[in-house]
C-alpha positions as CSV (number, residue, x, y, z in Angstrom):
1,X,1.1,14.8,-9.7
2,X,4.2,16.7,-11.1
3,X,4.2,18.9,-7.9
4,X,7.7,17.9,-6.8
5,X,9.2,15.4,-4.6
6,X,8.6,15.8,-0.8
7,X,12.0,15.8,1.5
8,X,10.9,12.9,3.2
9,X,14.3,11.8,4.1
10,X,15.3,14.8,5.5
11,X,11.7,14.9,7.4
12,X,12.6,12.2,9.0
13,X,15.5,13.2,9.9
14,X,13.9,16.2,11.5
15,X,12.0,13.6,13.7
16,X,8.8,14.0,11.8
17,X,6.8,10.8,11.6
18,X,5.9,10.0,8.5
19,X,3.4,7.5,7.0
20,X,2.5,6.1,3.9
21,X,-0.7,5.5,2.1
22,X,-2.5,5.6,-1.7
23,X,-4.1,9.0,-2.6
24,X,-7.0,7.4,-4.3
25,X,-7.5,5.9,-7.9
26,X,-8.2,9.4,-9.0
27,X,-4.3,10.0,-9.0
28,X,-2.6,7.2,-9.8
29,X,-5.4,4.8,-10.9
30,X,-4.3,2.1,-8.4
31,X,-4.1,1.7,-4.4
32,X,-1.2,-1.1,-3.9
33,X,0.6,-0.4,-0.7
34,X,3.5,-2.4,-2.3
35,X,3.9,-0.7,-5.0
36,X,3.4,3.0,-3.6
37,X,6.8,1.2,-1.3
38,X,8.6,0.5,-4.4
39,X,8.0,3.9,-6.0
40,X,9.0,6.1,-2.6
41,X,12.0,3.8,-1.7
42,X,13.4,4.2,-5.9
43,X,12.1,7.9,-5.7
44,X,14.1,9.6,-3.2
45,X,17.0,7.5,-4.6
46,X,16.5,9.1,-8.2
47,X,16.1,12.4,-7.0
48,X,18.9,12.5,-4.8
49,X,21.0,10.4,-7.0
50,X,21.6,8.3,-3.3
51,X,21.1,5.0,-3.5
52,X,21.4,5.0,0.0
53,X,18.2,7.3,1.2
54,X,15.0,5.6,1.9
55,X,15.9,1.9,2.3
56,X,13.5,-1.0,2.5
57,X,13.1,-1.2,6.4
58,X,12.2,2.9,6.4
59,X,9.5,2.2,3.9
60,X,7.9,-0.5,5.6
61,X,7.9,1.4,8.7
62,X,5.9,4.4,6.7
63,X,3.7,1.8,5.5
64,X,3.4,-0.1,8.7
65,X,3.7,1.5,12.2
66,X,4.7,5.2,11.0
67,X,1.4,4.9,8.7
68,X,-0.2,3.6,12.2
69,X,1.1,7.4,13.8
70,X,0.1,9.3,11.7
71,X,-3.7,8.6,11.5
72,X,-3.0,8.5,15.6
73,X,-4.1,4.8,15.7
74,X,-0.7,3.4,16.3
75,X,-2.4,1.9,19.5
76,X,-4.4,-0.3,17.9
77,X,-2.6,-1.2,14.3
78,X,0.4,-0.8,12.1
79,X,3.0,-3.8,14.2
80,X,1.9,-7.2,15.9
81,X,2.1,-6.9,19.5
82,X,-0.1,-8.1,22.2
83,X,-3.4,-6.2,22.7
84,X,-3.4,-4.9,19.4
85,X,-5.9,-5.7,16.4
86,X,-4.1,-8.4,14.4
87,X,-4.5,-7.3,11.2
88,X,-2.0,-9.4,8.9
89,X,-1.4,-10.2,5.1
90,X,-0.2,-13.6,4.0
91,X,1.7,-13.4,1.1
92,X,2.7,-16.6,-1.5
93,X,6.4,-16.3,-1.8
94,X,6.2,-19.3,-3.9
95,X,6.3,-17.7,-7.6
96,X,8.5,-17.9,-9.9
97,X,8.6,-13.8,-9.8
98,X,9.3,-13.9,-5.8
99,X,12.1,-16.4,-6.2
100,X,15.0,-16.8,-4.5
101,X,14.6,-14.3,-1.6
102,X,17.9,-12.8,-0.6
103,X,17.0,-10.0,1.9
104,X,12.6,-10.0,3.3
105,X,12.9,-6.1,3.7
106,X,13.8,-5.6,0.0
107,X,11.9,-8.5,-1.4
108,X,8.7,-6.9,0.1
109,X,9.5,-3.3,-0.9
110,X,10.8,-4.3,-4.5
111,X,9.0,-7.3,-5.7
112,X,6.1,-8.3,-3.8
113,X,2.9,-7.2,-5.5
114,X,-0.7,-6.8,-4.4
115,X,-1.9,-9.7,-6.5
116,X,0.7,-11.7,-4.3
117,X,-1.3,-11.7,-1.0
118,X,-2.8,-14.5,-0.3
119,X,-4.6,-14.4,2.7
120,X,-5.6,-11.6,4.8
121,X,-6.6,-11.1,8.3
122,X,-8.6,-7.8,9.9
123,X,-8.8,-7.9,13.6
124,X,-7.5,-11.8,13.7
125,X,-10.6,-12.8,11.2
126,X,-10.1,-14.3,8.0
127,X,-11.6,-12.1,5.1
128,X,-9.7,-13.3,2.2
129,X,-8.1,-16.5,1.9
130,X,-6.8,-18.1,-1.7
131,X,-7.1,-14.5,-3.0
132,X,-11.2,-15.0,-2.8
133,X,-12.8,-12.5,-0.7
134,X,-15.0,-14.0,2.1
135,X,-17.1,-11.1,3.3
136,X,-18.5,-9.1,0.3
137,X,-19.6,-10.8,-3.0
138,X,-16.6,-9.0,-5.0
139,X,-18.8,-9.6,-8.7
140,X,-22.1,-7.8,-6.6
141,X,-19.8,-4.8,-6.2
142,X,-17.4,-4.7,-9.5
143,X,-21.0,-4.4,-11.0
144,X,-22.0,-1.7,-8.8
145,X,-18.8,0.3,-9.6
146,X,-18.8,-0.1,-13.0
147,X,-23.0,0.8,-13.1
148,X,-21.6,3.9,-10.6
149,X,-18.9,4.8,-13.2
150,X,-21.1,4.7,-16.5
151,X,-23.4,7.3,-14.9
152,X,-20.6,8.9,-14.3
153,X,-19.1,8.9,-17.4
154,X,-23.0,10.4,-18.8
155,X,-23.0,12.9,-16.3
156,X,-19.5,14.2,-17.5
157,X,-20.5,14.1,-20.9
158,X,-23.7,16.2,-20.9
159,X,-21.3,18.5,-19.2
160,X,-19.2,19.0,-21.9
161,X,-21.7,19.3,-24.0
């Protein structure tokens, strides 16, 4: 938050791995991987004025396999391969937003939204499918959250008080 741009192309460079993940609603007030791509490809692009640094298959490796590295599971997750966990996301490409694709890499990093999954697999079982989760009653814990966030809310109030 306004604390400058990290040199992550010249990081890599360096031959430091480096992953990419969401800090947290606190900071940004959302966690979509896809969009945390679109705004660290465009970033580095801006601030270097090089339209060249950071492209599409560089992101999804921080988001993927790098990601994978640097939280030291990158035997297990971040790229298909046999023996590892097949965790996969199914995206619907067939939206008038998504269409026509012209390069995969780009369209994921630039276009593709959260809301656009599909499907998802952890571990090679099905936990959402249609976009309806399968193993948690989502309104059960929306409600929780927003009962968790009202007290909250009091709690930071009285405080000011």
């Amino acid at each position: 938050l306004a604390s400058g741009v990290a040199p992550v192309p010249d990081m890599i460079k360096a031959g430091i791995v480096v992953g990419l993940g969401t800090d947290g609603c606190a900071s940004n007030n959302n966690l979509d991987m896809f969009q945390e791509m679109d705004t660290t490809a465009k970033l580095h692009k801006v601030a270097r004025l090089d339209p060249t640094l950071m492209d599409a298959q560089t992101v999804i490796r921080m988001a993927t396999c790098k990601g994978a590295g640097v939280l030291g599971v990158e035997d297990l997750v971040g790229c298909l391969q046999v023996g590892m966990k097949a965790d996969i996301i199914i995206i619907n490409l067939h939206k008038p937003h998504l269409t026509p694709i012209y390069n995969e890499y780009s369209h994921l990093v630039y276009t593709v939204g959260g809301a656009d999954v599909d499907t998802v697999l952890i571990n090679g079982k099905v936990v959402m499918h249609n976009r309806r989760l399968l193993t948690i009653d989502e309104e059960r814990v929306m409600e929780k959250v927003r009962e968790i966030a009202a007290r909250v809310k009091r709690s930071l109030d009285l405080n000011r008080k």
